[in-house]
N, C-alpha and C positions, 0 to 999 in steps of 0.2 A: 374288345376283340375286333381284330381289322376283316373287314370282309374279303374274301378271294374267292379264289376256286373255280374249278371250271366253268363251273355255269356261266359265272359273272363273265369267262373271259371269254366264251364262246357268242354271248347276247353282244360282247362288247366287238366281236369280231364281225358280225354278222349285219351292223349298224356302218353308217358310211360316216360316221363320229371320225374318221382314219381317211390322214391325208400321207404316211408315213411310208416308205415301202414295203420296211417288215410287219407295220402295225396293221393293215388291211389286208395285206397279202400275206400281208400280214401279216380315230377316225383319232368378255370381249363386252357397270353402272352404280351408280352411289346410291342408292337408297334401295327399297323395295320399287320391284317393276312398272307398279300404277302409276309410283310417285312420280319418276322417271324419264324423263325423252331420250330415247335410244342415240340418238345423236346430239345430246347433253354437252354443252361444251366443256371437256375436259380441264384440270386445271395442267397450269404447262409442268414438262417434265421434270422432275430435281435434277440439281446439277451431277453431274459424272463426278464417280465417288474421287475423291481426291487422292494423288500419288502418296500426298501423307499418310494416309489411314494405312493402319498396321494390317499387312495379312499373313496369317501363316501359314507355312510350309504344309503341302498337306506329308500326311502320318501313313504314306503307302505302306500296307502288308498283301502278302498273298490270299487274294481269295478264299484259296482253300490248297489245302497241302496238298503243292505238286501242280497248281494251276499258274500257267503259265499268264494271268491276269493280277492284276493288284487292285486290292479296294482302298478305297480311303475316303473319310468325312469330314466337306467344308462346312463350316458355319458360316452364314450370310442374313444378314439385317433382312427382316420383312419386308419392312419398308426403308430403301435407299434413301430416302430425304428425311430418315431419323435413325441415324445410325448406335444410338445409344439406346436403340428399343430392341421390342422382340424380335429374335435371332430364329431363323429355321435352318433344320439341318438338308446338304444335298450328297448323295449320294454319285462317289466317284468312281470309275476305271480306269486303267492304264494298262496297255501291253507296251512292252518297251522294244526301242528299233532292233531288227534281228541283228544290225550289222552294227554295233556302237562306233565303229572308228570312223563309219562314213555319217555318223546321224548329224542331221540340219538342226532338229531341235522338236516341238511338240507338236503337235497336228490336233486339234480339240474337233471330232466329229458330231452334227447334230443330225439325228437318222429320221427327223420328221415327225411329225403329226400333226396337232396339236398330241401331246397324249403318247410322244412313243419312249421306251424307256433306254434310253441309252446304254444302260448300263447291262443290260438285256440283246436288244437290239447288235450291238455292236460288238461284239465277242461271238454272236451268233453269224455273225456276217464276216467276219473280218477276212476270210478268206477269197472273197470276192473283190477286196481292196487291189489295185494296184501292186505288184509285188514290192515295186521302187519305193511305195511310200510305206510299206510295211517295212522295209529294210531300214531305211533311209529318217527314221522318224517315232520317237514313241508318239502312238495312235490313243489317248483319249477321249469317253464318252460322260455324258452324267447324266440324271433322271432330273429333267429341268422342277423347279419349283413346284410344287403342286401333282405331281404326277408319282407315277410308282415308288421306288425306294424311299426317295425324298422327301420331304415333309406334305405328305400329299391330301388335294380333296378326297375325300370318304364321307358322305352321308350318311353311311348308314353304322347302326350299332354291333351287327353279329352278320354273320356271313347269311344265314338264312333270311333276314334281312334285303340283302340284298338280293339274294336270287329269286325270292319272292318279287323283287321290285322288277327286275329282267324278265320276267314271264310277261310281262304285261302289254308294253308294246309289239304288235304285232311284228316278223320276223317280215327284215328286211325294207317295207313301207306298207301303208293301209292301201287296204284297197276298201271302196267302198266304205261308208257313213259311218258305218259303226265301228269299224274297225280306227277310222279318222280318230273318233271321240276318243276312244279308247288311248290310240298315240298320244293324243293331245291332254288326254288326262293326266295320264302317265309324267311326261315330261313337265306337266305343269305343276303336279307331285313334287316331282325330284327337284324344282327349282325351291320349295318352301323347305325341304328337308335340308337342303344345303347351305341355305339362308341361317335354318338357325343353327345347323353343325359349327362352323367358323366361319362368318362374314367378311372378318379379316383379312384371312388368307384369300377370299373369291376375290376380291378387290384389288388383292398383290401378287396375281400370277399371269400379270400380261407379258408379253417379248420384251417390252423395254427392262422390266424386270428383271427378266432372265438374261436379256444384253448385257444388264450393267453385273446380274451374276459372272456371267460368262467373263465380262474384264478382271474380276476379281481373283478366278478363277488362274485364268493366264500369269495373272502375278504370283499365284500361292506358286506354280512350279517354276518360276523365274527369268519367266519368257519376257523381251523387252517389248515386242512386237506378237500378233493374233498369225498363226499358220490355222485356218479354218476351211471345213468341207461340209454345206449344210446343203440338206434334201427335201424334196418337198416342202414343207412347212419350217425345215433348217433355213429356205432361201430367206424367208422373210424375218427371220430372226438375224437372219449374215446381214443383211440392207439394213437391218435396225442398228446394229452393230458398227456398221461402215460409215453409218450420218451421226451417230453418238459420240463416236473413239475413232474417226475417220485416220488421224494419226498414227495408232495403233496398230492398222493393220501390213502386217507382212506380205501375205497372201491369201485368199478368199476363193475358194469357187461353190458358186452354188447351181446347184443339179436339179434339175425340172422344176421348172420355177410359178412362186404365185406374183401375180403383176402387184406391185405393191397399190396403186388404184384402185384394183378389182378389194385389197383386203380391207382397204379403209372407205370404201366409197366415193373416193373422190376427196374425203375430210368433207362433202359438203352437210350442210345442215338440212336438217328434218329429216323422217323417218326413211329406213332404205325403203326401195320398192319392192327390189328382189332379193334372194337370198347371196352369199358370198359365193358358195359352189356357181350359181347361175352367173354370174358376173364374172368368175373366172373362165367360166367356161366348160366346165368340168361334162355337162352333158350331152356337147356338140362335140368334145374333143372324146369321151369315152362310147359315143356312136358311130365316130368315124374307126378308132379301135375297134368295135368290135366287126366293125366291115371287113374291117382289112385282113379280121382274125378269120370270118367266115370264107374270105374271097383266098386266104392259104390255105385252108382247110380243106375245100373243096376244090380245090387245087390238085391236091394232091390225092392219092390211093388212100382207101380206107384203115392200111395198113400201116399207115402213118397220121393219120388223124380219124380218127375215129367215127366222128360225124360226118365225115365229106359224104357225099350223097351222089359225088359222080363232076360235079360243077360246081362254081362261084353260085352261077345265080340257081341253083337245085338246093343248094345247101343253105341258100337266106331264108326261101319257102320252106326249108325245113324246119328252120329253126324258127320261121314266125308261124307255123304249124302248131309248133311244141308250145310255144308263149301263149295260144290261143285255148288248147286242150288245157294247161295247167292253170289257166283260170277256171275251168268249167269242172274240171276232174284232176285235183291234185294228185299226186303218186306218195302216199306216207305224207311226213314231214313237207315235202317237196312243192309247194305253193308255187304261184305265179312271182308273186314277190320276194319268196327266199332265192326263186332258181336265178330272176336279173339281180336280186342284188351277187351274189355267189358268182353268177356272169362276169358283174362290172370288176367284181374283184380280186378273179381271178386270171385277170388280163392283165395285172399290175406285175406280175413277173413271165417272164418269158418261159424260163426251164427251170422247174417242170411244169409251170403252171397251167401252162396252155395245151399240153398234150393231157395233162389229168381233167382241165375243163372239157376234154372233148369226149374225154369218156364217158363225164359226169350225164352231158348234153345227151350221149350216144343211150347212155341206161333208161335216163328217163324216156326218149322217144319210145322206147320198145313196152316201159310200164314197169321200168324195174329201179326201185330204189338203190341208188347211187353208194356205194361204202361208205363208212365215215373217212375221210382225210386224216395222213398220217404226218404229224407234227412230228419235225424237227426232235432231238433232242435237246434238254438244257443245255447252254455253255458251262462251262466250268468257273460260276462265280457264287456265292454265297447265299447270293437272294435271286432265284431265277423265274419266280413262280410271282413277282408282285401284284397285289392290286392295280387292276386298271380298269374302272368301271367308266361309264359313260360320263360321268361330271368333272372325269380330269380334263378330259378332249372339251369339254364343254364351258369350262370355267378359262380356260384361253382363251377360244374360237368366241364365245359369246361375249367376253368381257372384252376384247379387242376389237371385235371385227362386226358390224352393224348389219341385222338383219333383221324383215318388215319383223313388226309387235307384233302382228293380229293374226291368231293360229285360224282362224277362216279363210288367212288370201292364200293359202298354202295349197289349196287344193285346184283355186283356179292359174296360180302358177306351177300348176304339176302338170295339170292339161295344156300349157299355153309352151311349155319345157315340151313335153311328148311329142308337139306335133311337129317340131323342129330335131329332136333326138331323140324317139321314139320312148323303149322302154326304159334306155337309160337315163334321159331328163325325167322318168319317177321318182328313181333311185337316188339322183342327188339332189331334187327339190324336196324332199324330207329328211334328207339327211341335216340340214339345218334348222329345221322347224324346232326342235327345244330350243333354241335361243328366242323363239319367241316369248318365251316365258321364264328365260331367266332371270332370277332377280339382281344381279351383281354388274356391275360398270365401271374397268380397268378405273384404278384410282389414279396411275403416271401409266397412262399411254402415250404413241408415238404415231402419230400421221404424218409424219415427213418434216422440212421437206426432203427427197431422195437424192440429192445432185450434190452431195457434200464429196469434194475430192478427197482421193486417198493415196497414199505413196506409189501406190504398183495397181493399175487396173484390177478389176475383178472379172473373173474368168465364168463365163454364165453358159451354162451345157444349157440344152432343150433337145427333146426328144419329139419327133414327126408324129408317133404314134401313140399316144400317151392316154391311158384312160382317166384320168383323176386331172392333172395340171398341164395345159395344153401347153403345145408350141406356142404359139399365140401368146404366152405367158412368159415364156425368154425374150424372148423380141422387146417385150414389154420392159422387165427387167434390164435390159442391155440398154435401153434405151434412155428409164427413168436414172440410170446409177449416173454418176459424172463422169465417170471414163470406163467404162465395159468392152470384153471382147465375149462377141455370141461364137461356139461352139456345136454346130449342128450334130444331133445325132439322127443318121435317116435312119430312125430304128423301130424298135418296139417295145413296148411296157414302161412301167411308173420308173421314172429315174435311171441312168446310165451305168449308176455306181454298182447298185442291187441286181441291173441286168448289165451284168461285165461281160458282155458277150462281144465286145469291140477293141479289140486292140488297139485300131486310131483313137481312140478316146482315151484309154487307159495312157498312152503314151505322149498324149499332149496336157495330159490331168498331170502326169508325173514330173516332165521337165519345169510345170507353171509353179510347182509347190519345190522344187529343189532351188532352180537358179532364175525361174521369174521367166523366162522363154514361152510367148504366147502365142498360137495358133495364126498366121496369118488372115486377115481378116476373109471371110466370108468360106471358112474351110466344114464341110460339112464330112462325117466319117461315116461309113455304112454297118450292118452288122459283121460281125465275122459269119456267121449261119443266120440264113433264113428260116423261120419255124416251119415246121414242119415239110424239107426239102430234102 
């Protein structure tokens, strides 16, 4: 029996596991761990599955009768450098272009994470797409290898199972000794349970992986060339993409981006020091967010945000008031650690996120627990409810991307994060700490190198105010690819696409993907609304 349910998805929401926009706001070794140096030299990648190999068509039907989505199921080798082995299955979607007479051709969206489910994800969102490429384009997503629909990590046997296993780490990050162990036991748990679930698959659910699915993919619907739009953790699967099948691609842009450096370390050798989040940045960039969210807040009349206290700087003392009181005296549920992490992550969307964070902020100052948050409905697809526990996010991020071994340095990089990004460098120096103890190491990963040219530049958004993947990280991107154009968003929240609150953006995203028309260099677009103005 597959484990679900809410519990499992709510632990899994509430962890910084989610690099994704809808997944937070919603979170990379050959042998067992001991054996293992984290920075093991990989062997090199197998070759790019050959034009020869047979793929087929995939078998679209409608989701469900009368849903305006289509599902369908690829078959795809385990492992690409043994194509006559075992086959896992990935689960597909497709909305087809509103307008067929003008359609360019297929758009393959990746909406992040590690861990986010596409086929979930992107039906839930689609309305925030660009209208041009909604018209102009059938919009497919898919649940990358290992992850929800598709043939995915699950350690565990029965759904109680697993929500027994989510009680345990403490919500949001430990504070304090005991609560460490307790993380630290946890995650070191879920790494042997997973180890003996399927070793296999931990081993074959890196990017490159999912790259060379991704090309296979393009073929089953008979595209010559990749039209591609990846998000957060989509960028660094686009970049894997664009130095694999640099040929291949049509069109590319990728939206709030991870510096491809920051995900491999460098490629250099011996253990990392810091975590991937630290190296990204994630906690300088989702401190200067929340400044910026306090400094509009209190900006503005209480009647429009919640928390404003009168002022910019009234309202930071208020709020480091509240951070201070909820370690001493939580409100319910409502800890020190649930309220920053709940904080960091609910700054990843603009509207509504930030006007219901201000409430959540506004309850507890007074000592009143917060409502529970009201989710979205399901899209209209078949399986909308997938598992997504903490080991799919983990079995990517850890098998990929090199982070220190030793679950003891984690605490003196959680102080050494804090005093540079206060209580948001908590929140993402634990968010990586299970890969200390994961036991799995990508069997064909990709460390570069990144400079491989491709037909049409790649079109690289970054957003000013971003709590999870900084500006800093386009730059980086634009820089590391061979031929890039940066796209500045002077804006706010996780990725440009999920906060479509910019019509310059929308409008230079849609001519890039129609007729190749790129942004004059050094063109930055502003919001259409300011929050809370």
């Amino acid at each position: 029996m597959s484990a679900s349910g809410p519990t499992a998805r709510r632990h899994r929401r509430r962890r910084a596991a989610v690099l994704t926009a809808a997944l937070a706001c919603s979170a990379l070794f050959t042998g067992p761990a001991a054996a293992v140096s984290p920075r093991a030299t990989a062997p090199p990648p197998p070759p790019a599955p050959s034009p020869s190999v047979t793929v087929r068509k995939l078998d679209w039907k409608p989701c469900k009768p009368g849903s305006p989505w289509d599902c369908a199921t690829a078959k795809v080798p385990l492992d690409h450098a043994a194509p006559a082995g075992r086959t896992i299955d990935l689960a597909v979607v497709r909305r087809q272009a509103g307008d067929p007479a003008r359609r360019v051709g297929t758009l393959f969206v990746n909406p992040g994470g590690p861990g986010g489910p596409g086929t979930v994800q992107v039906p839930q969102n689609y309305d925030r797409f660009p209208e041009e490429l909604r018209e102009r384009f059938d919009v497919v997503s898919w649940d990358p290898r290992g992850i929800g629909n598709s043939t995915a990590v699950n350690c565990f046997d029965t759904t109680e199972q697993a929500t027994a296993w989510a009680a345990r780490p403490p919500g949001g990050f430990p504070v304090g000794a005991q609560e460490r162990t307790a993380w630290i036991d946890a995650y070191e748990d879920l790494g042997r349970l997973c180890e003996k679930r399927d070793p296999d698959l931990l081993r074959h659910v890196s990017t490159a992986d999912t790259a060379r699915d991704l090309d296979l993919l393009r073929r089953s619907v008979g595209e010559t060339q990749l039209n591609y739009l990846g998000v957060s953790y989509g960028t660094i699967l686009g970049a894997t993409y664009a130095n694999l099948f640099p040929d291949r691609v049509r069109a590319m842009v990728l939206d709030s981006n991870i510096a491809p450096r920051a995900w491999t370390d460098g490629a250099g050798q011996g253990e990392a020091r810091t975590p991937t989040f630290l190296r990204m940045g994630s906690d300088v960039s989702a401190a200067a967010t929340l400044d910026r969210f306090l400094t509009l807040c209190g900006s503005a009349p209480a009647t429009r945000c919640a928390f404003s206290a009168g002022s910019p700087e009234a309202t930071r003392e208020k709020f480091d008031r509240l951070m201070q009181r909820l370690r001493e005296r939580p409100v319910g549920p409502w800890t020190y650690a649930r309220t920053v992490a709940d904080t960091v992550t609910s700054l990843y969307i603009v509207d509504p996120g930030w006007t219901a964070l201000a409430g959540r902020l506004q309850d507890l100052s007074q000592g009143r627990e917060p409502k529970p948050p009201v989710y979205p409905p399901p899209p209209p697809v078949d399986r909308p409810n997938p598992y997504l526990g903490d080991e799919q996010a983990s079995a990517v991020w850890c098998g990929d991307s090199p982070n220190p071994r030793d679950p003891a340095a984690y605490h003196g990089l959680e102080e050494d994060s804090a005093r540079r990004a206060g209580d948001a460098g908590r929140f993402w120096t634990w968010a990586a700490e299970g890969c200390a103890t994961w036991p799995a190491r990508a069997a064909a990963g990709y460390d570069g190198p990144w400079d491989t040219p491709t037909p049409r530049p790649v079109l690289v958004i970054g957003t000013r105010y971003d709590p999870s993947t900084p500006y800093t990280g386009a730059q980086a991107m634009a820089r590391e690819l061979a031929d890039a154009r940066l796209l500045t968003n002077d804006g706010y929240g996780h990725t440009a696409l999920f906060n479509n609150g910019s019509r310059c953006i929308s409008a230079y995203e849609s001519r890039y993907f129609v007729d190749g028309t790129l942004p004059p260099p050094g063109t930055v677009c502003g919001p259409d609304r300011v929050p809370f103005s």
